[in-house]
Biopython code that builds the backbone (N, CA, C, O; Angstrom):
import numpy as np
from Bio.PDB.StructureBuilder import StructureBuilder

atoms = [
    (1, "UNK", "N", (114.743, 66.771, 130.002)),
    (1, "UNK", "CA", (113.370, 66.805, 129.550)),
    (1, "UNK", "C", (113.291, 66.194, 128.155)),
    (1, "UNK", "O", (114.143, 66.437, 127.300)),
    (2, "UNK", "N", (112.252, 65.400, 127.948)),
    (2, "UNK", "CA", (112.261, 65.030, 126.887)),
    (2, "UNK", "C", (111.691, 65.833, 125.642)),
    (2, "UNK", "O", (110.750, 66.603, 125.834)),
    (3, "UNK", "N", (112.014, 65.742, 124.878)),
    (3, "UNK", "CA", (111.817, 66.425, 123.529)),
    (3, "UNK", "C", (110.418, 65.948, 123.184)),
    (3, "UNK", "O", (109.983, 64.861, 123.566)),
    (4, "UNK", "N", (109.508, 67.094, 122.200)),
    (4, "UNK", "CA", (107.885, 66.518, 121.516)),
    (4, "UNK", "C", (108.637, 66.032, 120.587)),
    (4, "UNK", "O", (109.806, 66.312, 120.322)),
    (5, "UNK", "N", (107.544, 64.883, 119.830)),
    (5, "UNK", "CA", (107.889, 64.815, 118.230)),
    (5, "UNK", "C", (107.424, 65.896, 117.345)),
    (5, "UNK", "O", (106.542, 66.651, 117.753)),
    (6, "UNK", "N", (107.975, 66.056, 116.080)),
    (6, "UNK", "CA", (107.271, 67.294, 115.623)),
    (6, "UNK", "C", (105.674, 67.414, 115.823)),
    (6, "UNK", "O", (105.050, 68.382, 116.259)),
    (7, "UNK", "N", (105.122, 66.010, 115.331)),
    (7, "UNK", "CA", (103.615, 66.370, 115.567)),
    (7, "UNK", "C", (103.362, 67.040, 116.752)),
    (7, "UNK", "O", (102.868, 68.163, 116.654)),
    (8, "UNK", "N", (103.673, 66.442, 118.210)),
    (8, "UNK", "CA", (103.546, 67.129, 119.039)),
    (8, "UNK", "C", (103.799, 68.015, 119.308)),
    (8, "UNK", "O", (103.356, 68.420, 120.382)),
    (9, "UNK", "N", (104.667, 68.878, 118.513)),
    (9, "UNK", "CA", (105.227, 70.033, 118.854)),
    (9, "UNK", "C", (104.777, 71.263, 118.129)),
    (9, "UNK", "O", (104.955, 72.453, 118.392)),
    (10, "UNK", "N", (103.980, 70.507, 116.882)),
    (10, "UNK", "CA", (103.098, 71.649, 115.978)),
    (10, "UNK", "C", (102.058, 71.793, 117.115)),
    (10, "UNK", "O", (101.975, 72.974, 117.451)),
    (11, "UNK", "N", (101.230, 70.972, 117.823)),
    (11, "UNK", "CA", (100.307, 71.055, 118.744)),
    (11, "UNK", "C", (100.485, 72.209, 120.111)),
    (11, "UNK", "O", (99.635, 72.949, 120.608)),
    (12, "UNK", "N", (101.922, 72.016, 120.459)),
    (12, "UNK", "CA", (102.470, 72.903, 121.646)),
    (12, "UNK", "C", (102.237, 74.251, 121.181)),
    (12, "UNK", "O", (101.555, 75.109, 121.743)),
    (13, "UNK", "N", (102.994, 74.367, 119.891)),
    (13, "UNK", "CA", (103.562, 75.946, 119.613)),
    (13, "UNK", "C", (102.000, 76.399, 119.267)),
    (13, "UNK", "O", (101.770, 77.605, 119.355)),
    (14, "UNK", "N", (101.241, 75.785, 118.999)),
    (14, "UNK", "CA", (99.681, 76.587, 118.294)),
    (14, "UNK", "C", (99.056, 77.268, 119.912)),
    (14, "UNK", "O", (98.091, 77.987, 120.168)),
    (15, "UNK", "N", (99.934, 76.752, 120.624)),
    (15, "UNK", "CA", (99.249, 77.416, 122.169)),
    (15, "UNK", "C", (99.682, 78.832, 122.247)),
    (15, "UNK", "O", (99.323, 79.560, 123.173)),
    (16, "UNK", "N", (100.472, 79.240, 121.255)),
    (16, "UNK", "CA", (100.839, 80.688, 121.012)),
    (16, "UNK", "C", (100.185, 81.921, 120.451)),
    (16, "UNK", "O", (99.924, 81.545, 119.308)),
    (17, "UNK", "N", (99.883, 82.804, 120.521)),
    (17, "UNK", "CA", (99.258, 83.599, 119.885)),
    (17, "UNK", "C", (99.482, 83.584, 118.488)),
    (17, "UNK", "O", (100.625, 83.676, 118.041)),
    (18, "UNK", "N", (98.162, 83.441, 117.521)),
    (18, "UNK", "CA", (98.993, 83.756, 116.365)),
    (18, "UNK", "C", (99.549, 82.479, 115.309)),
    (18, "UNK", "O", (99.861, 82.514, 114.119)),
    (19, "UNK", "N", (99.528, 81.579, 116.106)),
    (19, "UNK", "CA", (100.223, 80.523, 115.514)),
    (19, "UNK", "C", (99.444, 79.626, 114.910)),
    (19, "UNK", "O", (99.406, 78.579, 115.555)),
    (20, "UNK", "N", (98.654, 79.606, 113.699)),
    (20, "UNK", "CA", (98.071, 78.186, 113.768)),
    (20, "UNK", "C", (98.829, 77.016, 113.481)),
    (20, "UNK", "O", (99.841, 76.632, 114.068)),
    (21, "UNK", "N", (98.066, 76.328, 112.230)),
    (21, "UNK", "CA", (98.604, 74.961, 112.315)),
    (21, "UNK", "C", (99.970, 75.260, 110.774)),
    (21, "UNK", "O", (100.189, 74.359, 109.965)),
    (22, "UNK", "N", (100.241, 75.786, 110.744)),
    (22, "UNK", "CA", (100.897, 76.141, 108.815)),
    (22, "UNK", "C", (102.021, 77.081, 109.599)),
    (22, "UNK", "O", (102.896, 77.548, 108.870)),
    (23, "UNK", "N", (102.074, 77.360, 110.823)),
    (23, "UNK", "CA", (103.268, 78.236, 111.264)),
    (23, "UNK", "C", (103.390, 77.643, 112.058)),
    (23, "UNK", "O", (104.617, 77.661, 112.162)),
    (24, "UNK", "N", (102.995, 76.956, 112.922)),
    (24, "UNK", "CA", (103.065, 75.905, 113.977)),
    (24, "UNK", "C", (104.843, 74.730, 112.843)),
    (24, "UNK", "O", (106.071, 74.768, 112.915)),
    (25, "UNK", "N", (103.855, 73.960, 112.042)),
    (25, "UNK", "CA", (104.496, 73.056, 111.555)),
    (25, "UNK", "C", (105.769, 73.955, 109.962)),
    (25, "UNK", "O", (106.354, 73.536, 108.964)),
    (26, "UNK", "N", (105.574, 75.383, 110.710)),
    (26, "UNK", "CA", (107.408, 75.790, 109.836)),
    (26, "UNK", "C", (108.346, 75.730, 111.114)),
    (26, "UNK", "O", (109.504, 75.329, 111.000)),
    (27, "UNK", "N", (107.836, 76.128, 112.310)),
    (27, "UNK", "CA", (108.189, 76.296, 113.211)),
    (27, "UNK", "C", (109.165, 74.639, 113.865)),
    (27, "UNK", "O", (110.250, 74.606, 114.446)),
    (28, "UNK", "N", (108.337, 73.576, 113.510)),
    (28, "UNK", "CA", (108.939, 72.420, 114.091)),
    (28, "UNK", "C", (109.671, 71.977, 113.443)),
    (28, "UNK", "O", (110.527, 71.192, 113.851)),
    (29, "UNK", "N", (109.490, 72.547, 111.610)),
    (29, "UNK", "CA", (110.526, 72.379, 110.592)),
    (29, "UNK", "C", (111.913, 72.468, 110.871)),
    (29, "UNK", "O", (112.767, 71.596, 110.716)),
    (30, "UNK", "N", (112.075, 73.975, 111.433)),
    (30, "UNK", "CA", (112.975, 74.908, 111.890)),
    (30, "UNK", "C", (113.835, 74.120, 113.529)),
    (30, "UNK", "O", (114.958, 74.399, 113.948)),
    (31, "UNK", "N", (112.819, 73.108, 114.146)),
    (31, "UNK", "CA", (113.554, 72.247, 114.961)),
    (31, "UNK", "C", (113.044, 73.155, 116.349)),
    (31, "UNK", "O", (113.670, 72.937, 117.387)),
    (32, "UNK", "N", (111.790, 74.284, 116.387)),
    (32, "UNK", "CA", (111.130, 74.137, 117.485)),
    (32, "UNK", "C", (110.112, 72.986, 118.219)),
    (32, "UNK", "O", (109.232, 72.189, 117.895)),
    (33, "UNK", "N", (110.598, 73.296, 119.032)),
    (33, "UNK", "CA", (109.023, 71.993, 119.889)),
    (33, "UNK", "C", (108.564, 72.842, 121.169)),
    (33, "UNK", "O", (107.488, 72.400, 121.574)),
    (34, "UNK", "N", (108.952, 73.738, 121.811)),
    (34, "UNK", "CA", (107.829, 74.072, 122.847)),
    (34, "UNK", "C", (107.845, 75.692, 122.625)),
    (34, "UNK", "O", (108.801, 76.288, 122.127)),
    (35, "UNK", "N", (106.820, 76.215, 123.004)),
    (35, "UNK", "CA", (107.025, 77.758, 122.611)),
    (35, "UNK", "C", (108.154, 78.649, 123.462)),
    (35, "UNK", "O", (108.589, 79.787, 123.288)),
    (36, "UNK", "N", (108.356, 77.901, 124.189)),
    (36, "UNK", "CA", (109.973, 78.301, 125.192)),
    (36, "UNK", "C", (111.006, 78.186, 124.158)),
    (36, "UNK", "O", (112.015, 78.839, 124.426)),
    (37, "UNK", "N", (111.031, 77.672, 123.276)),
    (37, "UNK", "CA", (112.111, 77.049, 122.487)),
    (37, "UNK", "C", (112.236, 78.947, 121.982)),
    (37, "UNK", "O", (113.186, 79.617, 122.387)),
    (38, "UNK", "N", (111.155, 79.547, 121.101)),
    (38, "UNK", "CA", (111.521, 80.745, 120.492)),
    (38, "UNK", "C", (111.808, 81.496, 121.204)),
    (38, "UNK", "O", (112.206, 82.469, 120.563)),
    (39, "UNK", "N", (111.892, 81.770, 122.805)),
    (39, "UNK", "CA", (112.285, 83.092, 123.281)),
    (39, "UNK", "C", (113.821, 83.892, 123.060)),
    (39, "UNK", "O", (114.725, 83.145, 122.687)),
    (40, "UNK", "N", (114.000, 84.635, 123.163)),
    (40, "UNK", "CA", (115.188, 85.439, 122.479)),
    (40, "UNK", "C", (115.319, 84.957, 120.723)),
    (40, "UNK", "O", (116.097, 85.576, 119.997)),
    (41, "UNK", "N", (114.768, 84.206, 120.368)),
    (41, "UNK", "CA", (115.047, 84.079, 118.784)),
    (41, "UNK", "C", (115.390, 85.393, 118.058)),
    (41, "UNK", "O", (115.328, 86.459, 118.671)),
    (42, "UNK", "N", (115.836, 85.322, 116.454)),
    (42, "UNK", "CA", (115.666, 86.280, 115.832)),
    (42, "UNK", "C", (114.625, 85.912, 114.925)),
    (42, "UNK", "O", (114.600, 84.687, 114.803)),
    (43, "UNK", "N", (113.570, 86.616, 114.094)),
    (43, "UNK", "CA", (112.305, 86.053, 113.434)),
    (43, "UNK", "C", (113.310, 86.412, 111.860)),
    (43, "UNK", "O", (113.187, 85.766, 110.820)),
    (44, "UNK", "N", (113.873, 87.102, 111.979)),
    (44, "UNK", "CA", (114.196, 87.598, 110.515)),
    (44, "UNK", "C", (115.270, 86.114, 110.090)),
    (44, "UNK", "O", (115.163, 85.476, 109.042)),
    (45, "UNK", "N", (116.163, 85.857, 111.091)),
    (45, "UNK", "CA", (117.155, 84.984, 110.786)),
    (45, "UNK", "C", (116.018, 83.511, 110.343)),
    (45, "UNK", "O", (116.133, 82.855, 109.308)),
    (46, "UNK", "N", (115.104, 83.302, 111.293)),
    (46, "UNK", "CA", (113.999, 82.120, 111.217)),
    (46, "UNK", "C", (113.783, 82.095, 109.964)),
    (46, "UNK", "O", (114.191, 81.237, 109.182)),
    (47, "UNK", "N", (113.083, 83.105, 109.697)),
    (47, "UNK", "CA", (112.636, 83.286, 108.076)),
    (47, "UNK", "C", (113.315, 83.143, 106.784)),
    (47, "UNK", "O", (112.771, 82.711, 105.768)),
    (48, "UNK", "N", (114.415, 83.493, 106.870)),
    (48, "UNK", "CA", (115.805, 83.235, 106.179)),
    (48, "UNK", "C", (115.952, 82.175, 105.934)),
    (48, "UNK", "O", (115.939, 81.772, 104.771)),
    (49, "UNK", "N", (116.180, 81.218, 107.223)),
    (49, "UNK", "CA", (116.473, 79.958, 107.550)),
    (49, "UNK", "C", (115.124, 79.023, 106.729)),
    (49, "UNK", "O", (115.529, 78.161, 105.949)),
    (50, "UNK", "N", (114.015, 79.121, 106.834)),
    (50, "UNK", "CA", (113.380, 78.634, 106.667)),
    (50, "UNK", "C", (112.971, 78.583, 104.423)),
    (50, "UNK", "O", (112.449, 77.740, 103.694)),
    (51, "UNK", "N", (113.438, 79.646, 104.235)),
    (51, "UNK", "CA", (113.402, 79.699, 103.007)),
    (51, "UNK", "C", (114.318, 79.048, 102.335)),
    (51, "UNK", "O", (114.092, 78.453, 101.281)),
    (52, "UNK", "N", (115.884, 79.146, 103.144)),
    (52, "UNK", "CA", (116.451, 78.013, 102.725)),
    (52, "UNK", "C", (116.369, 76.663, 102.451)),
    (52, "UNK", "O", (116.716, 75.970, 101.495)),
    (53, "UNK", "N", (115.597, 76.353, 103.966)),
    (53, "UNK", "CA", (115.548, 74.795, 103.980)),
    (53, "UNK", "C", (114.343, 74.109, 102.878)),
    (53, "UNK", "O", (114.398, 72.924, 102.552)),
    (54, "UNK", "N", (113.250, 75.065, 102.367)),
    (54, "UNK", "CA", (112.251, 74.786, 101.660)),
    (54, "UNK", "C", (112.791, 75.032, 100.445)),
    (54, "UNK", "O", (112.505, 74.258, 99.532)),
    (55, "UNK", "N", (113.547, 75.990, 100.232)),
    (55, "UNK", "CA", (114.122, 76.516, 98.545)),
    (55, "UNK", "C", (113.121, 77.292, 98.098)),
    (55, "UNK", "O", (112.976, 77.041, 96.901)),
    (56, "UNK", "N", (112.286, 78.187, 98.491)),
    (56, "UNK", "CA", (111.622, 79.258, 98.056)),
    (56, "UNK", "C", (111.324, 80.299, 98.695)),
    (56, "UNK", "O", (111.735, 80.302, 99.855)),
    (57, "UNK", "N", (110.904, 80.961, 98.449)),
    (57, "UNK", "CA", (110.591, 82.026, 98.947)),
    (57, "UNK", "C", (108.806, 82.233, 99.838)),
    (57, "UNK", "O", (107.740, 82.050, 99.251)),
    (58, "UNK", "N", (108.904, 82.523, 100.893)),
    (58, "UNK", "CA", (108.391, 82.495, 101.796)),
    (58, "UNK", "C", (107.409, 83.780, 101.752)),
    (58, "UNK", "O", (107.952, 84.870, 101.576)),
    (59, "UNK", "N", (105.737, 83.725, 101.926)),
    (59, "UNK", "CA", (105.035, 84.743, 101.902)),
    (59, "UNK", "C", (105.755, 85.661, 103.113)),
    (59, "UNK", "O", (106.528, 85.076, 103.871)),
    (60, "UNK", "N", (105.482, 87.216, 103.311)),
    (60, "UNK", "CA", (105.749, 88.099, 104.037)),
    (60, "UNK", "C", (105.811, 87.920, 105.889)),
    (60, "UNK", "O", (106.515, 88.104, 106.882)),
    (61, "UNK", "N", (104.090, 87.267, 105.257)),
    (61, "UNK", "CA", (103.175, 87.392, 106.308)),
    (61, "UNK", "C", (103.744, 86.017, 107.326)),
    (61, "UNK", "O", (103.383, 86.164, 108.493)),
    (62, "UNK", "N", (104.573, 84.712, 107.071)),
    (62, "UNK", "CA", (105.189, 84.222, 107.588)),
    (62, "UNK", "C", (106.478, 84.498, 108.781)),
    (62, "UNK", "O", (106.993, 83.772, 109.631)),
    (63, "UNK", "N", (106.692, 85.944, 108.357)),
    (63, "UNK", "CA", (107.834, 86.455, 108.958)),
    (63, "UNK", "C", (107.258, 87.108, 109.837)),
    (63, "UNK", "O", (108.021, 87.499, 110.720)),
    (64, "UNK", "N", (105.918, 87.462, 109.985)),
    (64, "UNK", "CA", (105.140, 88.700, 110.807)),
    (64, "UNK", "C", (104.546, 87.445, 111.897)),
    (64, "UNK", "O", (104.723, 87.713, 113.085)),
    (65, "UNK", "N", (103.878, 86.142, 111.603)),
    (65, "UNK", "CA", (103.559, 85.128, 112.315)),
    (65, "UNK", "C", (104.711, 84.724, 113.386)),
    (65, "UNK", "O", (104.366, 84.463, 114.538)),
    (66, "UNK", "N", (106.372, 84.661, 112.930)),
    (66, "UNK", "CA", (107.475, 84.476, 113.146)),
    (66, "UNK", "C", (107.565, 86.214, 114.654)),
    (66, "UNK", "O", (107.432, 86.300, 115.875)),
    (67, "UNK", "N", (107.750, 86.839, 113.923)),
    (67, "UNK", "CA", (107.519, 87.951, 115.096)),
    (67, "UNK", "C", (106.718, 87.741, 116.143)),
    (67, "UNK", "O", (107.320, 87.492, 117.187)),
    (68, "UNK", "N", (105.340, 87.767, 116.207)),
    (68, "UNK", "CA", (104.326, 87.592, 116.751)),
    (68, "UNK", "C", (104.674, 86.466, 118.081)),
    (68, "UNK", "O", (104.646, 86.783, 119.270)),
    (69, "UNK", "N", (104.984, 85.165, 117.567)),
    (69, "UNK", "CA", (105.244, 84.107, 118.449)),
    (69, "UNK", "C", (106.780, 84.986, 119.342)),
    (69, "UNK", "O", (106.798, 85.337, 120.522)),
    (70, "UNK", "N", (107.990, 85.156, 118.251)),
    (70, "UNK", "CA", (109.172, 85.446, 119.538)),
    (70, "UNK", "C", (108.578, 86.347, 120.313)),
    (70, "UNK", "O", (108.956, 86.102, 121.458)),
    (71, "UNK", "N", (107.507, 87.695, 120.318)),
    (71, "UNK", "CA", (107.575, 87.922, 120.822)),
    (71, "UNK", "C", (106.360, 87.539, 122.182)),
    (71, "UNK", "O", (106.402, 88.161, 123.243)),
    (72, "UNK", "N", (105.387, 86.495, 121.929)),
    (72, "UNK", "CA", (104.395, 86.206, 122.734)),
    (72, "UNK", "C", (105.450, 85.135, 123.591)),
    (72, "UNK", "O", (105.102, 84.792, 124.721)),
    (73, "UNK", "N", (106.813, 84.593, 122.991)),
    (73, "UNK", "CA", (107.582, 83.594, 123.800)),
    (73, "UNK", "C", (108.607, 84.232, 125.151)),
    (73, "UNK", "O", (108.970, 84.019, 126.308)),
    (74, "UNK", "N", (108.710, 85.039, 124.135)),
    (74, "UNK", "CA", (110.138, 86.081, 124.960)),
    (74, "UNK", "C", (109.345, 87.328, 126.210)),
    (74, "UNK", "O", (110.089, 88.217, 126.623)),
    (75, "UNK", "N", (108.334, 87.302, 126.561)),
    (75, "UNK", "CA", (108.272, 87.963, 127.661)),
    (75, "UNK", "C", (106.797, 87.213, 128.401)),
    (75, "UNK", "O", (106.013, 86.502, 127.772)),
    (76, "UNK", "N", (106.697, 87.502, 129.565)),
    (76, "UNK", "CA", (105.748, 87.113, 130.624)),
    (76, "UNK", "C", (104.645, 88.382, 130.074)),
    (76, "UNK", "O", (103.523, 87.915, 129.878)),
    (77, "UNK", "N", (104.714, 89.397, 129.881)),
    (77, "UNK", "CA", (104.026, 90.905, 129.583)),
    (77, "UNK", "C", (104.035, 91.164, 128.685)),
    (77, "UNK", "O", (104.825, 91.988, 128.224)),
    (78, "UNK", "N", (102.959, 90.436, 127.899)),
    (78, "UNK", "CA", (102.957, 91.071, 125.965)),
    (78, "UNK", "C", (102.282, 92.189, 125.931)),
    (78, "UNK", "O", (101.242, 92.332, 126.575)),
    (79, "UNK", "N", (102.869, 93.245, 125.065)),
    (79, "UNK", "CA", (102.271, 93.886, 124.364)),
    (79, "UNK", "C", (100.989, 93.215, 123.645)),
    (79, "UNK", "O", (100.904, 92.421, 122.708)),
    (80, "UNK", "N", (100.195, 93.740, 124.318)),
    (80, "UNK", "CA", (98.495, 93.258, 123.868)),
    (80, "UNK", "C", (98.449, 93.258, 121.719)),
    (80, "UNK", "O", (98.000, 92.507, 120.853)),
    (81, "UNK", "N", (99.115, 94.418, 121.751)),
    (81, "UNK", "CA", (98.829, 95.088, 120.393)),
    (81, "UNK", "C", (100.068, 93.808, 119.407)),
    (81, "UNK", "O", (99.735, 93.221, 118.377)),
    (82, "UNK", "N", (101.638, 93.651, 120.193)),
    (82, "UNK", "CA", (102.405, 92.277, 119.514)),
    (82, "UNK", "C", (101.654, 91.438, 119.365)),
    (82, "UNK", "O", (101.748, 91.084, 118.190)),
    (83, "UNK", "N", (101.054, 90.974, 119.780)),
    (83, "UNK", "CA", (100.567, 89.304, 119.888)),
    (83, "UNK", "C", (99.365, 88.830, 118.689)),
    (83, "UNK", "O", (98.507, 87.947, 118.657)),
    (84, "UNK", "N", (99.799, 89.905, 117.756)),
    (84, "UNK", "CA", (98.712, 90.108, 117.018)),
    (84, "UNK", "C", (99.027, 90.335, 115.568)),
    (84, "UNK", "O", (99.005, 91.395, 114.944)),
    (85, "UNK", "N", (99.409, 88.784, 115.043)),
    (85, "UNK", "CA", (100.070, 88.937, 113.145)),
    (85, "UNK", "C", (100.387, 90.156, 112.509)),
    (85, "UNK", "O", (101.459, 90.691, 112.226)),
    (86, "UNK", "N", (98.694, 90.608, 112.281)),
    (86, "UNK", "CA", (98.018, 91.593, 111.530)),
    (86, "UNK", "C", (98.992, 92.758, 111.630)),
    (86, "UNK", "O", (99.406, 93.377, 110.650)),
    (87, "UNK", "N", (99.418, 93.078, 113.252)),
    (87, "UNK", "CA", (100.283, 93.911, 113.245)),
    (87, "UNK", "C", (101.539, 94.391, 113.384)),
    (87, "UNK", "O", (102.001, 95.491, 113.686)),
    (88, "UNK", "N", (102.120, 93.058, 113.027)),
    (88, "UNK", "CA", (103.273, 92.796, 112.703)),
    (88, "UNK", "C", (103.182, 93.288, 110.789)),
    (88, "UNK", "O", (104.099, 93.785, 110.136)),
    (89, "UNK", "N", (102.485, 93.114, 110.546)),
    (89, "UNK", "CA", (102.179, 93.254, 109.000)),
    (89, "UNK", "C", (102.052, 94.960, 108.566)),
    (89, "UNK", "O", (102.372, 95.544, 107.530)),
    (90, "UNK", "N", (101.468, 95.430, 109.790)),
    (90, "UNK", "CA", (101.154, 96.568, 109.535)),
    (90, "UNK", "C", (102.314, 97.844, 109.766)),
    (90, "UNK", "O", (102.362, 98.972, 109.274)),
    (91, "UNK", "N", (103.331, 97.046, 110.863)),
    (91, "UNK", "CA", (104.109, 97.674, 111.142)),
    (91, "UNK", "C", (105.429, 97.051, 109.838)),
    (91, "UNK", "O", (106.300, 97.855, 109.505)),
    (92, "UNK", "N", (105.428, 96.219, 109.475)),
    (92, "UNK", "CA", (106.244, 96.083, 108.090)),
    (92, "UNK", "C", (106.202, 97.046, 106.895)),
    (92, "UNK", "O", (107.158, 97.495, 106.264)),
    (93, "UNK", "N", (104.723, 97.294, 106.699)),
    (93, "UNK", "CA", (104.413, 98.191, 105.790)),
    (93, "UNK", "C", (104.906, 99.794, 106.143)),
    (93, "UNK", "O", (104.960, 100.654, 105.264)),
    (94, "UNK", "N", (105.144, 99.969, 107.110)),
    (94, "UNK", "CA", (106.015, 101.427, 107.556)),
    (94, "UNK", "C", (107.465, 102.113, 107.301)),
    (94, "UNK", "O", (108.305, 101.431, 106.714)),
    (95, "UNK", "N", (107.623, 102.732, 107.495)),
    (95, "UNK", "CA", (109.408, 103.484, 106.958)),
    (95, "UNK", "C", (110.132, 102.516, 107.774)),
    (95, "UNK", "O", (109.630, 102.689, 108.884)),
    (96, "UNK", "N", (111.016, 101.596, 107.887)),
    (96, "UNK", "CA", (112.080, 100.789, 108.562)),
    (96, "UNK", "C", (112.153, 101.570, 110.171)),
    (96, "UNK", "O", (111.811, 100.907, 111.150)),
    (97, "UNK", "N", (112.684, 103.209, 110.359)),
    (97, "UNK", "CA", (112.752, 104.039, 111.222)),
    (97, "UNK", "C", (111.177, 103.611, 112.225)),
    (97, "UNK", "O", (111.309, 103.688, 113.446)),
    (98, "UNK", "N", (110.287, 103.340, 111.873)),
    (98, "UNK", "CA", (108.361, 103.086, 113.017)),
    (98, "UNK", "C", (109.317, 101.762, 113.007)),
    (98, "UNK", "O", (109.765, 101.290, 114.052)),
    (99, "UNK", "N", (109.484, 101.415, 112.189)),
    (99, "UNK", "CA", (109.457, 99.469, 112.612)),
    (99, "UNK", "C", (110.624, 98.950, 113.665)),
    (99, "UNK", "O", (110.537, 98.132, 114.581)),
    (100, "UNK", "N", (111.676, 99.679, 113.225)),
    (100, "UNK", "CA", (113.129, 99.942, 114.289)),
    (100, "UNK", "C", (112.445, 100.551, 115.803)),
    (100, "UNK", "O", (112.604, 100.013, 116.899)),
    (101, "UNK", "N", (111.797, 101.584, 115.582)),
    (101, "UNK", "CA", (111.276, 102.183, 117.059)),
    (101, "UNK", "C", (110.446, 101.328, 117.933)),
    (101, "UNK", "O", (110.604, 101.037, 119.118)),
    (102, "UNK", "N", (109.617, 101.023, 117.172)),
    (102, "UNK", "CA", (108.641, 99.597, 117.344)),
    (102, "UNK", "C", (109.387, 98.728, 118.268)),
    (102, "UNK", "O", (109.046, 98.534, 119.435)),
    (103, "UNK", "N", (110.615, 98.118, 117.592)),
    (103, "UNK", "CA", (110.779, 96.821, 117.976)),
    (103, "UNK", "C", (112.096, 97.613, 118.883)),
    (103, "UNK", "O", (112.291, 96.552, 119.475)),
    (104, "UNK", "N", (112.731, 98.174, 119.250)),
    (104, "UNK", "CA", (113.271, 98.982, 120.359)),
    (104, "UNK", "C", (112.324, 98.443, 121.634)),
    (104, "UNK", "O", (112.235, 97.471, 122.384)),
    (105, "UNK", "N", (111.705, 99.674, 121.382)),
    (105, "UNK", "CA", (110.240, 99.275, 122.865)),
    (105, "UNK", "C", (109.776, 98.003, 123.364)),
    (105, "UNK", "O", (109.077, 98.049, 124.376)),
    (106, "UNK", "N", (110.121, 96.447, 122.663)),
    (106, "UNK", "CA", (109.916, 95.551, 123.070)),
    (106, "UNK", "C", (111.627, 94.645, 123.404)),
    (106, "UNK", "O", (111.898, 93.538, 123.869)),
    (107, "UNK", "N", (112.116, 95.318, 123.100)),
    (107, "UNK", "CA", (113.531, 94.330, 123.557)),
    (107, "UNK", "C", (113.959, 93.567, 122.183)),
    (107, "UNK", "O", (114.921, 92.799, 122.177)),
]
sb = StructureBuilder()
sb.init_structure("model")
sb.init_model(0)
sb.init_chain("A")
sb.init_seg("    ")
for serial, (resi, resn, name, xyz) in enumerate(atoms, 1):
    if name == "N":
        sb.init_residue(resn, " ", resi, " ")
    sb.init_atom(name, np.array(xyz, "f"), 0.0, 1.0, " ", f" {name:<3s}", serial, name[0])
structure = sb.get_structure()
């Protein structure tokens, strides 16, 4: 199969929940091109990765966008409530122990 170019591939991944065009194009940075590409990812390692390759430090809420997509990629049956930044954000703001339980329940 042939590969998108990044442009095209910021275009693919925005078909994701969550994703616009500014996480779309960290995402193709990072050397995604179809939203199949993130399934099983890790978002924390992404985020990491991605701060490296830019040399700064990366808003929060990038890492919660990063969640959001692995997990709208990685299953056929989203959690209505995952697919949804905001609460990826909200569940960050919690004791590690909600956020660990949290992300248990989704694989």
């Amino acid at each position: 199969m042939k590969r998108r170019s990044p442009d095209r591939a910021v275009k693919s991944l925005q078909s994701l929940p969550g994703v616009g065009s500014s996480i779309a194009a960290n995402l193709a940075r990072l050397g995604y091109r179809e939203p199949e590409d993130l399934a099983g990812e890790n978002p924390e390692a992404m985020f990491s990765q991605l701060q490296r390759i830019t040399g700064s430090a990366q808003d929060p809420l990038v890492l919660d966008a990063f969640r959001c997509a692995v997990h709208s990629a990685s299953s056929l049956e989203h959690d209505q409530e995952l697919i949804k930044p905001w609460v990826w954000a909200r569940l960050r703001r919690q004791p590690p122990r909600i956020l660990f339980e949290q992300l248990e329940k989704v694989g």
